[in-house]
C-alpha positions as CSV (number, residue, x, y, z in Angstrom):
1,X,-68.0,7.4,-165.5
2,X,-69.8,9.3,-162.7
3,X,-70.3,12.7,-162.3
4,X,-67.6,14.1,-160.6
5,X,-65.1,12.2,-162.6
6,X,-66.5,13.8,-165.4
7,X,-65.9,17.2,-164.1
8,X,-62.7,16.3,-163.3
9,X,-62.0,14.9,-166.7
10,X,-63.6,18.4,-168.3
11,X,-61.4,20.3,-165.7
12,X,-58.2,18.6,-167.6
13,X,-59.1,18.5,-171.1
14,X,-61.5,21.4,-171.6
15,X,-63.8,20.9,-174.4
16,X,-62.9,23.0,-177.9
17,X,-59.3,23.0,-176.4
18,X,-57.6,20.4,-178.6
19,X,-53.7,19.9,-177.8
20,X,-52.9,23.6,-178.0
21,X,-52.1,23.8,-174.4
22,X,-49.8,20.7,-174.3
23,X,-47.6,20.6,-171.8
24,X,-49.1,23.3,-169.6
25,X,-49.9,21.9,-165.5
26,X,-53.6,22.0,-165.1
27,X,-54.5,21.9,-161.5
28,X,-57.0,19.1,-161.1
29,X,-60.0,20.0,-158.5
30,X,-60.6,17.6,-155.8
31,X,-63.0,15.5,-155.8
32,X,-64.8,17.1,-153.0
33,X,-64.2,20.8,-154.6
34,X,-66.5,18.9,-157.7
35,X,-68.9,18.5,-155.5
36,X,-68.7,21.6,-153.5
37,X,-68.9,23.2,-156.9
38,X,-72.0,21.0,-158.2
39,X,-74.3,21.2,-155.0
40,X,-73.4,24.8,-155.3
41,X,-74.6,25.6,-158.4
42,X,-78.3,24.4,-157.5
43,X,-78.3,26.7,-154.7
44,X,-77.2,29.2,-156.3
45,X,-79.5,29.2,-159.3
46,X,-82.8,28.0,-157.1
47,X,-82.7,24.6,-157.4
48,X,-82.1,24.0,-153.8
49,X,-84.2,26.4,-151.8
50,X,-83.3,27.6,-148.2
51,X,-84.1,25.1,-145.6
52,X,-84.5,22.3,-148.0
53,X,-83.0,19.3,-147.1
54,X,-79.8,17.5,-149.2
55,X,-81.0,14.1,-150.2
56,X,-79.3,12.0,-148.0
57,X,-75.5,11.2,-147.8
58,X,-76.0,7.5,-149.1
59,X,-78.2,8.9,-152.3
60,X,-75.2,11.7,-152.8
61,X,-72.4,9.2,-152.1
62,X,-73.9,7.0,-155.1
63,X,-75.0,10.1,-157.3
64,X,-70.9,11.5,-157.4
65,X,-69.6,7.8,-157.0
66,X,-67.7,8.9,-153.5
67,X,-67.1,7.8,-150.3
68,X,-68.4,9.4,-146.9
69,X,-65.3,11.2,-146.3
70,X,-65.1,12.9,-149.4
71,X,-68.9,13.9,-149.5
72,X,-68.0,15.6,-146.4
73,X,-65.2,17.5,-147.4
74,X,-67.5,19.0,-149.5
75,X,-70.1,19.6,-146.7
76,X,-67.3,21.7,-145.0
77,X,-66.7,23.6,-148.0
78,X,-70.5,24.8,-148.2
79,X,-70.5,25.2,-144.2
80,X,-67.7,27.6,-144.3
81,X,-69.5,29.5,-147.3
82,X,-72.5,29.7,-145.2
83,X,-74.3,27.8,-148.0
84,X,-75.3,24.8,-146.0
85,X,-76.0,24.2,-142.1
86,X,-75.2,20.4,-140.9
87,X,-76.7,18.5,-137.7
88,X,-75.1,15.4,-136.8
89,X,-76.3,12.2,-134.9
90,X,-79.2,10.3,-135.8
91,X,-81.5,13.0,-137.2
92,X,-78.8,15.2,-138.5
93,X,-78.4,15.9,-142.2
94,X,-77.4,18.9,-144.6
95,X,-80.0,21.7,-145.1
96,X,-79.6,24.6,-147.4
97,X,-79.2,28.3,-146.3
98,X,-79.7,31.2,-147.8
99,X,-76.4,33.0,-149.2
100,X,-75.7,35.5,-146.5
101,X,-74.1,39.2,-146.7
102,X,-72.7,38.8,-143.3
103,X,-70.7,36.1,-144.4
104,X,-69.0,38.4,-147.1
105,X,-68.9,40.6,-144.5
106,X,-66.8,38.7,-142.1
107,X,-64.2,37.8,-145.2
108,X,-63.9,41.3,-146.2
109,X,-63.0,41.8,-142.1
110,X,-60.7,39.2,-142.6
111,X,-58.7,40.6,-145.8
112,X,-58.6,44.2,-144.1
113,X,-57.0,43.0,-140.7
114,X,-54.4,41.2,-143.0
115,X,-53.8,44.5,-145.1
116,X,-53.9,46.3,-141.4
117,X,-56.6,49.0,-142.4
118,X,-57.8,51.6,-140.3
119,X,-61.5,52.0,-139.3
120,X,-60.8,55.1,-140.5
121,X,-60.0,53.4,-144.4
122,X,-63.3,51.7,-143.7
123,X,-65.7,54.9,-142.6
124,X,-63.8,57.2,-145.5
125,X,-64.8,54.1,-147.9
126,X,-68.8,54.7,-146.5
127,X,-68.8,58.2,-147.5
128,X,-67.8,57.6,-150.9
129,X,-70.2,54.5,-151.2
130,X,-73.6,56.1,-149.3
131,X,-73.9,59.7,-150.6
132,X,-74.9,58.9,-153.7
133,X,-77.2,56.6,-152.6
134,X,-79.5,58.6,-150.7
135,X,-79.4,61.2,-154.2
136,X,-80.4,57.9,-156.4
137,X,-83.4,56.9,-153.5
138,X,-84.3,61.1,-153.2
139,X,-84.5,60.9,-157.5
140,X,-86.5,58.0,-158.0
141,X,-87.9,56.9,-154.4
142,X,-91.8,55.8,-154.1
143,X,-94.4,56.0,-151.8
144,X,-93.4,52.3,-150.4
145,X,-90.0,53.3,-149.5
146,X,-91.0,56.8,-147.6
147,X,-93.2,54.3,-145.2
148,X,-90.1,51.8,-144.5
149,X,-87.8,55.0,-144.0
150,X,-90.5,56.8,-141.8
151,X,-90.8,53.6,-140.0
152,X,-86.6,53.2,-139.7
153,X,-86.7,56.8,-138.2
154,X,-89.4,55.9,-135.5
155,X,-87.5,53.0,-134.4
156,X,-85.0,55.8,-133.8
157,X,-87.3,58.1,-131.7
158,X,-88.3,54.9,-129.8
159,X,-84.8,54.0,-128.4
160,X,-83.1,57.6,-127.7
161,X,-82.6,56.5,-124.2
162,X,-80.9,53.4,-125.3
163,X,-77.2,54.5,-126.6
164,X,-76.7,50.7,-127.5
165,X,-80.0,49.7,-129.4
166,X,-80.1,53.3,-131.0
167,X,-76.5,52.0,-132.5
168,X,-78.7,48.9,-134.1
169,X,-81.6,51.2,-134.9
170,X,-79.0,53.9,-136.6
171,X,-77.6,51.2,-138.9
172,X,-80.7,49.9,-139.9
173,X,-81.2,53.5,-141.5
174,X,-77.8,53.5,-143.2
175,X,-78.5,49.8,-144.9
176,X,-82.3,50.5,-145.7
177,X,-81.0,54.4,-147.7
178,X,-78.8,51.7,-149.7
179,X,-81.2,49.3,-150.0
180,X,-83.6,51.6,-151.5
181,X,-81.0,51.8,-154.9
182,X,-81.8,48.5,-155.8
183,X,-78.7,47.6,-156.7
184,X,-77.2,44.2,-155.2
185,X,-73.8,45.0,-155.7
186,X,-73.9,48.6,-153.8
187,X,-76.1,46.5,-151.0
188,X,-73.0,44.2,-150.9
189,X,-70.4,46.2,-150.6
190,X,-72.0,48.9,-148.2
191,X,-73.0,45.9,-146.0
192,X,-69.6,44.6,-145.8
193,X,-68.5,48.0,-144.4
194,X,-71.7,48.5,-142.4
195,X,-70.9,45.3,-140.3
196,X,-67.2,46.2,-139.2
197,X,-69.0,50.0,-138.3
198,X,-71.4,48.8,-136.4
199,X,-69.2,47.1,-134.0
200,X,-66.6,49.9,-133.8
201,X,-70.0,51.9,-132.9
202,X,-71.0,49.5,-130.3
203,X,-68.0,49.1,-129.0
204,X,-67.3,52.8,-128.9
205,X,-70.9,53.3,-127.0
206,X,-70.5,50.4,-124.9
207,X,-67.0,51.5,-123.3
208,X,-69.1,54.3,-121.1
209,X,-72.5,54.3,-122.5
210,X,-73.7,57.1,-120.1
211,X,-71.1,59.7,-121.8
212,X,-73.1,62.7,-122.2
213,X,-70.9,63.6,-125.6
214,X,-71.9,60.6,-126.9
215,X,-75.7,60.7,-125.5
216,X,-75.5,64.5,-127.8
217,X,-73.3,63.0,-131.0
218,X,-76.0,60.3,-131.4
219,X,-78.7,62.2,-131.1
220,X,-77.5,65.1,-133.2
221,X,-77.2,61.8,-136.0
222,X,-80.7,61.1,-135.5
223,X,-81.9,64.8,-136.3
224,X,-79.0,64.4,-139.5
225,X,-81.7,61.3,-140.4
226,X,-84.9,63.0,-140.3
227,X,-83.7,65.7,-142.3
228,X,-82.4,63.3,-144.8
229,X,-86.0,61.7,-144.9
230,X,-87.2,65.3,-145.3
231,X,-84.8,65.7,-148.2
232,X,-85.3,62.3,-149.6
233,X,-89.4,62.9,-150.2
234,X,-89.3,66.4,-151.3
235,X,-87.1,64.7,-154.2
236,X,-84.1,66.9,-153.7
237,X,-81.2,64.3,-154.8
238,X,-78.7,66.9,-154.6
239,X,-79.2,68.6,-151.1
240,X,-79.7,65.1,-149.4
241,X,-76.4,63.6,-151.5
242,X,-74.9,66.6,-149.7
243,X,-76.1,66.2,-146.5
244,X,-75.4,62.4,-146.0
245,X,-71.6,63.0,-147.1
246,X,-71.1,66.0,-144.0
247,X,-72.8,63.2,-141.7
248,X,-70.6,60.6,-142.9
249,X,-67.3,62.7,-142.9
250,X,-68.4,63.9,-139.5
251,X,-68.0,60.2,-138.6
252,X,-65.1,59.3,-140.5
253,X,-63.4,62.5,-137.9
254,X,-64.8,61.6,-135.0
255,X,-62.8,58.0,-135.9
256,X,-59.6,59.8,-136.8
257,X,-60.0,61.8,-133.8
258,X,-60.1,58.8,-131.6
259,X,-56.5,57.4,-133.1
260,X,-55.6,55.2,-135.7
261,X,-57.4,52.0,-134.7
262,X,-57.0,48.9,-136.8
263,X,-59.9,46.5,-138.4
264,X,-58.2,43.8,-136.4
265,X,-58.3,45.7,-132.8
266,X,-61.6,46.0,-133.3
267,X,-62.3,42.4,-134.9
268,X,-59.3,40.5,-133.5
């Protein structure tokens, strides 16, 4: 029996589960799901390292016992994860990405224009997230992270003239305070809510990019940074928790000021 039946099998008739669940309708995974999940699980757990190459789709068609168009249902799978890249023709082949936050991102878009959420939902969900963040990297910060925010803040200074690249340069603050907790899951969700605000901030900069009001609210932000930096490596958790929720509510105004504007006008 080859490998994917197997999982197939132990899909239907879990082990240890004995006839107690006679009668109940097990879905059955396809064949290429099996294989989604299997190839999946090495990349996952560092089997498969980014870039590396799939073994070819002859060795993989005889290791799960499939056919070509099954093997590549399960290619699609991983594609649409972001797990896997595929060339075609002659020197194509499979090759193994890294799992990427922007990918999560983009579902999380999706689910939200579906549920028809404001930007607004979205920024007031940031300044429940960040604030505590920049408390937890003022409490316990180290000499390392002072350089990477220093250096965040003079990529600032550097584009100040720019009203689109300061946008970029502004965001790369926000993620690098989260960053700075350590914790994956915050990083995640933050970054999922980081992506749709930087395009609702690019978009709102690039519609008249020469407005002086929004020449003076980005700058005014970049001041709001430094002073969180200050904050931050004088080690007071409180006052900078403080100041990064006023800067974030400011935002999350500014948004409801501007009307009730939906994830999907913005990502539709």
């Amino acid at each position: 029996m080859n490998q994917a039946a197997r999982a197939a099998k132990d899909a239907v008739h879990p082990a240890g589960v004995g006839g107690s669940h006679v009668g109940r309708q097990v879905r059955v995974p396809k064949t290429a799901e099996l294989i989604a999940r299997s190839l999946r699980r090495q990349i996952i757990r560092g089997e498969l390292a980014p870039d590396d190459a799939l073994p070819s789709e002859a060795s993989l068609m005889e290791q799960f016992g499939v056919s070509r168009p099954t093997l590549r249902e399960a290619y699609r799978v991983l594609e649409s994860e972001g797990l896997i890249t595929v060339r075609r023709g002659a020197r194509g082949g499979a090759r193994v990405s890294a799992p990427d936050a922007d990918v999560a991102a983009r579902y999380a878009g999706l689910i939200l224009e579906y549920r028809d959420a404001t930007l607004a939902d979205v920024y007031r969900a940031a300044s429940i997230i960040e604030p505590p963040c920049a408390r937890i990297v003022a409490d316990k910060h180290s000499e390392t992270d002072i350089a990477r925010l220093r250096k965040a803040l003079t990529a600032e200074e550097k584009v100040l003239d720019a009203p689109v690249a300061l946008v970029d340069a502004q965001e790369a603050f926000h993620s690098l305070v989260v960053e700075l907790t350590g914790n994956q899951t915050l990083i995640l969700l933050s970054g999922m809510l980081r992506h749709i605000i930087k395009k609702a901030n690019s978009s709102y900069i690039a519609s008249d990019p020469e407005s002086a009001v929004r020449r003076t609210a980005s700058r005014k932000g970049h001041r709001t940074h430094a002073k969180l930096l200050t904050l931050i490596e004088g080690g007071n958790g409180e006052e900078a928790e403080k100041l990064w929720s006023r800067h974030l509510t400011a935002a999350d105004d500014a948004v409801n000021a501007a009307g009730a504007k939906t994830v999907l006008d913005l990502l539709g």
